[in-house]
N, C-alpha and C positions, 0 to 999 in steps of 0.2 A: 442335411441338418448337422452334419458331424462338424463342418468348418465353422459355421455363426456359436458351437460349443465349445470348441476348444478355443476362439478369440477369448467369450467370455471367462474359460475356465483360465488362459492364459495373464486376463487382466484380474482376478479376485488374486492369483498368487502374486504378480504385481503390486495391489494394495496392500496385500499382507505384509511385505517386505516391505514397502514405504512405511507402514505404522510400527514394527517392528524397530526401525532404523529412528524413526522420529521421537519414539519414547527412549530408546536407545540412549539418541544424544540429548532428549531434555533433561534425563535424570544425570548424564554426567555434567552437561551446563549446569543446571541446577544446585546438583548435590555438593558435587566436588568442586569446582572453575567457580559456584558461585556467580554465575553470569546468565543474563535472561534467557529463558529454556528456549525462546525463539530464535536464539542463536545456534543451540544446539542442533535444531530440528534443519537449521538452515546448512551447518557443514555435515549431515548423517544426507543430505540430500545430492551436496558434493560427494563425500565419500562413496556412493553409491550410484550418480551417474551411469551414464552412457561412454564418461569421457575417462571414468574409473573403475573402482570395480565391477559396475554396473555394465561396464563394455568386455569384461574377462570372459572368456570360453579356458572354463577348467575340466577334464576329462571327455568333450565331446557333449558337453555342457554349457548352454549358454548364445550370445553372450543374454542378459537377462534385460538391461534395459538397452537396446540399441537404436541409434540417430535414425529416423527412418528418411527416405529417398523421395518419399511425398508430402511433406508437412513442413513449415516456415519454420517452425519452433522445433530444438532439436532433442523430444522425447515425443512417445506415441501422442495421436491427437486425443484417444481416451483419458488420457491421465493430464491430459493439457483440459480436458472439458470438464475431469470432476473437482480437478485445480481453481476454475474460475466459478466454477458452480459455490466451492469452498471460500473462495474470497468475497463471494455476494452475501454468503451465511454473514462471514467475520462482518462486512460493513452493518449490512442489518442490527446484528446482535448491538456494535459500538452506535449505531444510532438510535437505537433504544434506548441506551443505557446514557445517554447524554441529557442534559439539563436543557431541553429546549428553550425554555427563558433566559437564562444564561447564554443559551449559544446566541439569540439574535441579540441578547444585550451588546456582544463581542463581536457581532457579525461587522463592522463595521472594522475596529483594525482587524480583524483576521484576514479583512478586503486587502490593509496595508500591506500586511504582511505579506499573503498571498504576492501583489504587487511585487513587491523586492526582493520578494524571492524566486520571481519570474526572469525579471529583467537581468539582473547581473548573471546569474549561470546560464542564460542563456549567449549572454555577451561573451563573457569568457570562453563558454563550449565552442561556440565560432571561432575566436581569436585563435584560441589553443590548438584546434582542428587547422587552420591557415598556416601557422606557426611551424608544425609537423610536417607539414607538407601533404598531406592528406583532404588536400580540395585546395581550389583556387578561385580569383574572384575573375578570372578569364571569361565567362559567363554566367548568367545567373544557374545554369544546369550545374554546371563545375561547383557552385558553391553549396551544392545539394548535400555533401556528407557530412560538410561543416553546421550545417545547417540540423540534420539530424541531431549530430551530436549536441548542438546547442536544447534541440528539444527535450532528447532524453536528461540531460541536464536541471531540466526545469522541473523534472518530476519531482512530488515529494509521496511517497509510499506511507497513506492514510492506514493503510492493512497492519504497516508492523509496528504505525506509533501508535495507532488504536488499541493493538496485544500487547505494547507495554506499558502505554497509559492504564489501560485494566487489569492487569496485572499488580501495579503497584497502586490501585484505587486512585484515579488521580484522573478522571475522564471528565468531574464537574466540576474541577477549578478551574478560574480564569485563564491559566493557561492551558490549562488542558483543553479548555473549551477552544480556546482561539488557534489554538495549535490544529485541532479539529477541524476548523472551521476552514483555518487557512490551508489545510492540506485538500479540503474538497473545493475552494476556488483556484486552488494551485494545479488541481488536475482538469476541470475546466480550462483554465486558461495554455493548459501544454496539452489540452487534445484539439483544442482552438491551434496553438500552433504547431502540430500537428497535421492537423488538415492542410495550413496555409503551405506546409513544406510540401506534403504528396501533390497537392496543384502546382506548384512550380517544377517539382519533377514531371508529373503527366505531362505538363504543357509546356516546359521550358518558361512562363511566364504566369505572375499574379498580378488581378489588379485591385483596388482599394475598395470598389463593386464589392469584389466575392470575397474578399477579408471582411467586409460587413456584414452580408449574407450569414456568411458562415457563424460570426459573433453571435450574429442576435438570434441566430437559431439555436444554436448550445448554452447560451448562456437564459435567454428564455424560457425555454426548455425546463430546465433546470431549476428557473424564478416558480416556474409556474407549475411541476409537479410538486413541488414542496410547499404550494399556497395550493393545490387543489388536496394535497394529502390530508395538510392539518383541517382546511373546510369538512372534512369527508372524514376524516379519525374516528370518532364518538359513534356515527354513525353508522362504519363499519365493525370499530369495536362490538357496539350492539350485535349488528346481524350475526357474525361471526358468534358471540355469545350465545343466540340461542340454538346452537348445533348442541346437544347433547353426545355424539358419539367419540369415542374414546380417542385423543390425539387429534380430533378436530380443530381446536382451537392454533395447535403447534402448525399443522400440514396448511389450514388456510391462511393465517399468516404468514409463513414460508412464499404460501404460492403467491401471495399480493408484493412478496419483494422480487420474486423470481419475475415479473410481471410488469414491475417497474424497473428493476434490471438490464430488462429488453425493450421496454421503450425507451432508455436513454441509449443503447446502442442503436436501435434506427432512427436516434437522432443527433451521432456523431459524438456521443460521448461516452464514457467509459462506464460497463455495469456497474460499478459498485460506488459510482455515485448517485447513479438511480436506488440503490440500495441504502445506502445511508440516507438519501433524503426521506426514501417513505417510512424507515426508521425512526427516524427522528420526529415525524409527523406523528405514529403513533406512540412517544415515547411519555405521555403525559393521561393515554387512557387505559381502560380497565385489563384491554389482550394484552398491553406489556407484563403488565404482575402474573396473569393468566397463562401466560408462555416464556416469561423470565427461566425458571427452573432449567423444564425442557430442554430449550436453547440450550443452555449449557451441556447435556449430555451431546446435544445434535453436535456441535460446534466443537468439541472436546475429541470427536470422531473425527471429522471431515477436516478442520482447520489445519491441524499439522501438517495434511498432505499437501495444502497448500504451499507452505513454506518450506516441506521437501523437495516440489516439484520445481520451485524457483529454483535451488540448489543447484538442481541437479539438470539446470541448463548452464551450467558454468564449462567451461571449457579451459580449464587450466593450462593445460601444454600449447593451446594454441595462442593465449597470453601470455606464456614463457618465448616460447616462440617469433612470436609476434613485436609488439609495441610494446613493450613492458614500460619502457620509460616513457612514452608516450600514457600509458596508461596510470603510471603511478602521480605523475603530473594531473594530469585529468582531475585523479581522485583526490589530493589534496585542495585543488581548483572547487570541485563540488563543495566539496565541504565547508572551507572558508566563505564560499559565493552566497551558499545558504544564510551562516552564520551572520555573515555583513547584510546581505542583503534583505533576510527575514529580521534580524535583528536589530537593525537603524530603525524601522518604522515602529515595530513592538517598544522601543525606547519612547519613540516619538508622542505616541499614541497612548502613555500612562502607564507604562512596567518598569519596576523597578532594576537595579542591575542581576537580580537576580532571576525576575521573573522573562526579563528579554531574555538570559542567558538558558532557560529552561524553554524559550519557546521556539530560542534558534535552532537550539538541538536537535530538538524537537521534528523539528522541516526538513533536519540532514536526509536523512534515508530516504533515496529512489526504488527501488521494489520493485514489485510487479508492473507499471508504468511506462518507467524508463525499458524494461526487459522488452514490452508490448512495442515500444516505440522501437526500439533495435531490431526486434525481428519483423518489423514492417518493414526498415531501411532494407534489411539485409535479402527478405523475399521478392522485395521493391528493384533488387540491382542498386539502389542507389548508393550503399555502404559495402562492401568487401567485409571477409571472415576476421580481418586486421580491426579496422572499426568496434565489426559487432564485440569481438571480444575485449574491444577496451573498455568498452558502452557497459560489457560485463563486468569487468573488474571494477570499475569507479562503481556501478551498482551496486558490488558486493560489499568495498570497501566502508561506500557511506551503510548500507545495511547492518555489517557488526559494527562499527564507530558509535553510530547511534543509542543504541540501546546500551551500550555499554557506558557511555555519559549521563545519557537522559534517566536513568536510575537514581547514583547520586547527587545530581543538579535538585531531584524531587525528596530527596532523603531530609533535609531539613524543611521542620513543615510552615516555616514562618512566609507571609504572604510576598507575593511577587510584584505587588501593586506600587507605585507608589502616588497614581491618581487613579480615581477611575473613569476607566474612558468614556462612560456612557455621559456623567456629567460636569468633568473635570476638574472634581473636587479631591483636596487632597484625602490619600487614603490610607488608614488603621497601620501600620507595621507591624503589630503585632503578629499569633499566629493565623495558621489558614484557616479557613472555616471548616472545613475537612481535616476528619482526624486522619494524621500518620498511621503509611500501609504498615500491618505489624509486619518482623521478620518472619519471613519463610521458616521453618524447622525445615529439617532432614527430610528426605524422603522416609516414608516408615516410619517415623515418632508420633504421639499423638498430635492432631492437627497438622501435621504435614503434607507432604502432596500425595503421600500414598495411603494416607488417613479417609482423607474428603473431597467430593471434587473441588478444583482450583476453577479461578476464573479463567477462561480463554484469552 
């Protein structure tokens, strides 16, 4: 019994030190840098790595977080499992708190969006990868890491624009909504291709057959537990309702996203789109106001670890090392690719110059996604330690870029419209329907962050 006690006693000191580290760095993001706490929570996750201090043995001590020798991903599989447990909470919570009416009024460009900002960074993440020298079109096998990297490219990280769209109250505006919308077809369609890359690795060869297959099962999938959610809301709202026992209502909701979660990974697509859609399904009946609160203390716990544990697969020296330039390329590559490519159609589709420019933004940041799709290549043989860690760097790049734009792009509240796309009538300029997020105070002033809880 002594060994399964010391694992456990081994990982609560673990968590301690991930939440320690994570409020750490959101109170000096916050307080001081002035910059979104999820930034903070993301370099306290670096600084404390495997690949930092996280990897130090001080006095026969140590080291505390080390790369283990069996797992793809390079921190223990425990803190990788309550990492994604943490990102199912975060989608859940942001698809609750989403304006379902609004989202399908938008469903429709967020499809464009989604669209162009598929195609071009994955275009480019090929070219780039060929370019370098880093795959060849010598065989369709050879074109395998060019190929990853095009994938991981297409990601766009629903988790950290979701925490800063909520953070600066900005989740039910049009763009917030479409931004939304398009980052859960955008991971759709990069687990779609996805899939299409590891079959051409397993087999040396894809065919048009099982590119269909695979479509209309994820994306199906997908159509159809968010039309069986909302048929089924009210209804389970109800039963849930008549639980009287204390936190019933918080724990069976939890368990109906953890549930849908997992039916979108056995069926090739990523938990926390299963998460956000049954979210969003419930986001219009009575268990949302009934577990709103709650949420937030759950979510206020477990979410940071999240965004530490991304962190804290960074492998800095081996990006120094490495492809630096190959990698710094990359990252500018993502980012532009997003902006043009998310942001032509959002133009296209009835936003203004300033609402396409807050929706490009928007789509920059790859997160957890892009991470999942490198360390497939990388446990796959198909990418080398050079790749994965440029896969990292363009990750992390567009991760702090992002938020550090998409704040001030939403700081004036005046609307993003300038038709609207449901019926192509020109639209109001004036301000948003949504009032402007107040300024943050201090930590420790009244109503600051050490006042009240904050939104996740």
């Amino acid at each position: 019994m002594e060994e399964p006690l010391k694992l456990v006693a081994d990982l609560v000191v673990r968590l301690a030190i991930i939440l320690f580290a994570a409020k750490i760095g959101a109170e000096i993001a916050g307080r001081f840098l002035r910059i979104p706490p999820v930034l903070g929570e993301l370099g306290a996750g670096i600084a404390i790595g495997p690949f930092a201090l996280g990897g130090l043995s001080i006095g026969g001590i140590g080291p505390v977080f080390e790369v283990p020798h069996d797992s793809t991903v390079p921190i223990a599989n425990e803190l990788f499992f309550i990492a994604q447990a943490a990102a199912v909470i975060l989608l859940f919570q942001a698809g609750l708190e989403t304006n379902r009416r609004q989202f399908f009024k938008y469903v429709g460009p967020a499809t464009a969006v989604a669209m162009g900002g598929v195609i071009l960074p994955l275009s480019l993440g090929v070219a780039a990868t060929l370019l370098f020298g880093f795959g060849s079109t010598a065989s369709i096998r050879d074109l395998g890491p060019a190929l990853f990297v095009g994938a991981a490219m297409t990601a766009t990280s629903v988790g950290i624009t979701a925490r800063v769209l909520a953070d600066i109250r900005r989740l039910d505006t049009p763009e917030g909504v479409t931004i939304l919308g398009a980052a859960v077809v955008d991971d759709v369609l990069g687990i779609l291709v996805l899939a299409v890359v590891i079959g051409i690795e397993e087999t040396g060869a894809i065919s048009a057959a099982s590119i269909g297959i695979i479509a209309a099962k994820a994306v199906g999938f997908w159509l159809g537990l968010t039309a069986v959610g909302i048929l089924a809301s009210r209804p389970l709202s109800a039963a849930i309702g008549k639980f009287r026992s204390t936190g019933a209502s918080l724990a069976l909701g939890l368990a109906v996203a953890f549930a849908a979660a997992g039916l979108a990974e056995s069926f090739g697509l990523a938990m926390i789109i299963g998460a956000y859609s049954i979210g969003l399904a419930l986001s219009e009946t009575d268990l949302r106001h009934r577990i709103e609160e709650p949420m937030l203390i759950v979510s206020q716990f477990l979410v940071p670890v999240f965004f530490v544990v991304i962190g804290m697969q960074v492998d800095v020296p081996a990006i120094l090392r490495g492809a630096l330039v190959f990698g710094a390329v990359l990252s500018v590559l993502a980012i532009a690719s997003k902006i043009v490519g998310a942001g032509a159609p959002a133009y296209a589709v009835g936003f203004n110059t300033r609402g396409t420019l807050r929706i490009a933004i928007g789509m920059v940041p790859r997160g957890e996604v892009a991470l999942i799709i490198a360390g497939i290549g990388l446990a796959s043989g198909a990418i080398n330690s050079e790749i994965f860690g440029v896969v990292i760097l363009m990750t992390v790049a567009t991760t702090i870029v992002a938020p550090l734009l998409l704040v001030p792009a939403f700081k004036d509240g005046t609307s993003g419209l300038r038709k609207s796309p449901a019926t192509g009538q020109a639209a109001e300029t004036g301000p948003a329907t949504t009032t402007p997020a107040p300024a943050v105070p201090p930590a420790g002033s009244p109503g600051g962050p050490g006042d009240r809880p904050s939104r996740p």
